[in-house]
C-alpha positions as CSV (number, residue, x, y, z in Angstrom):
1,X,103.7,94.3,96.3
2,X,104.1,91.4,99.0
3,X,107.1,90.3,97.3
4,X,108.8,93.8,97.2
5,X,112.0,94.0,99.2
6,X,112.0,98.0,100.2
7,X,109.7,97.7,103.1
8,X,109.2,101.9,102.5
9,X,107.3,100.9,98.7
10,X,105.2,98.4,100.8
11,X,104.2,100.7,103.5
12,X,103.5,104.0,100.5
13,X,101.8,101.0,98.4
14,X,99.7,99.7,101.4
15,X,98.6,103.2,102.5
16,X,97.5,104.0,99.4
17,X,95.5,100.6,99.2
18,X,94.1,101.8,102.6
19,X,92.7,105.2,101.9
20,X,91.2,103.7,98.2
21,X,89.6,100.9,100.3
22,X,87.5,103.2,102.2
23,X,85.4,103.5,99.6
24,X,86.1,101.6,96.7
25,X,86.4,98.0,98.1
26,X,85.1,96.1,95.0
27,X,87.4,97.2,92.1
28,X,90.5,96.4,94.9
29,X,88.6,92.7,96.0
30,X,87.8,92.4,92.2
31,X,91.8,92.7,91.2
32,X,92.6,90.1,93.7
33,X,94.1,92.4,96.1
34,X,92.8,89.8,98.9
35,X,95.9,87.1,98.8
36,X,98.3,90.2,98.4
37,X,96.6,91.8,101.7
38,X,97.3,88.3,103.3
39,X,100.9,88.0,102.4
40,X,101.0,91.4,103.9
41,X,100.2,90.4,107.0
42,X,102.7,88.0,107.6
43,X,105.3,90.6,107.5
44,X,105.8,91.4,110.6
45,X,105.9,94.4,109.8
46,X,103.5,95.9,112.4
47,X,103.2,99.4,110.5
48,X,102.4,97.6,107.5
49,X,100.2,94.9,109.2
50,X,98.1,98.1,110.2
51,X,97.8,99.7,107.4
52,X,96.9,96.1,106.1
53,X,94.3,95.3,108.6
54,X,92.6,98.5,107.7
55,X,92.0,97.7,104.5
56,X,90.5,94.4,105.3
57,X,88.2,96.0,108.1
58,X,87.1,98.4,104.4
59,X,86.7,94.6,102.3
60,X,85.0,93.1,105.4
61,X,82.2,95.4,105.9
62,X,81.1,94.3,102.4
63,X,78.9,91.0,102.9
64,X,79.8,89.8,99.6
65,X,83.3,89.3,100.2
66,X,83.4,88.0,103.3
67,X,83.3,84.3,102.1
68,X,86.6,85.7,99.7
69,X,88.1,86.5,103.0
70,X,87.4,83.3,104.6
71,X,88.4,81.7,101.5
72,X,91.7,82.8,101.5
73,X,92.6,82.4,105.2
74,X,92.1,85.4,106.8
75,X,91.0,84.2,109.7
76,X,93.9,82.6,111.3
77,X,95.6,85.6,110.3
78,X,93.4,87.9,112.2
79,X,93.3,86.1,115.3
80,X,96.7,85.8,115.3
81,X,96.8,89.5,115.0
82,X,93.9,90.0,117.6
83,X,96.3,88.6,120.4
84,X,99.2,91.2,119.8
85,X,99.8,93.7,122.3
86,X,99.2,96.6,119.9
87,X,96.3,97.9,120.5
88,X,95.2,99.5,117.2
89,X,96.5,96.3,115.7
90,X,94.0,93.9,117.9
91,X,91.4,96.6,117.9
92,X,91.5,96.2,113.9
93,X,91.6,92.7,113.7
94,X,89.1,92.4,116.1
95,X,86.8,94.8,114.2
96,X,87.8,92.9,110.1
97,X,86.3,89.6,112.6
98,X,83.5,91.1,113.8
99,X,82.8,92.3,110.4
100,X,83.0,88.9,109.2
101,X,80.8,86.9,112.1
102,X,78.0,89.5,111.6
103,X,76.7,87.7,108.3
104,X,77.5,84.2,109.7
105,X,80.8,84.1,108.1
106,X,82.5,82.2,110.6
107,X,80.1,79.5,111.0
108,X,80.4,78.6,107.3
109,X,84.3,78.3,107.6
110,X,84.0,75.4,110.5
């Protein structure tokens, strides 16, 4: 999925990702879906990097995966995203952040 080279699967791939996240999180985080989210947002693609950072808000409300997130360096990612000029793109990233300071997330990744 991160490697494909038709951006139009990755966007159909990543939507459906999205709307399953809502509420099934843990069979996605439990597939390692996580790295492949990542990847994801390094496309540049900012249609895909939304549909992406929904997703992760859906993964980040879960306490338990949090640390996963942390883990696999989300959160350079997201800060990066939280200074674009897209707003639902910051508002997102902003939020998955939130999500994961709440439980003291980001004070166990300094």
């Amino acid at each position: 999925l991160a490697s494909a080279t038709n951006m139009d699967v990755s966007r159909l791939a990543v939507t459906a990702l999205a709307n399953f996240s809502e509420d099934h999180a843990t069979p996605l985080v439990e597939a390692g879906v996580i790295p492949t989210l990542l990847a994801l947002l390094r496309s540049g693609n900012e249609e895909v990097q939304l549909l992406v950072s929904r997703t992760i808000v859906s993964i980040s409300s879960n306490e338990g995966f949090r640390v996963r997130l942390i883990n696999d360096g989300a959160v350079p990612l997201l800060i990066s995203l939280s200074r674009t000029d897209n707003p639902d793109l910051h508002a997102l990233a902003a939020d998955a952040l939130n999500n994961i300071a709440e439980a003291g997330g980001l004070s166990q990744s300094c």
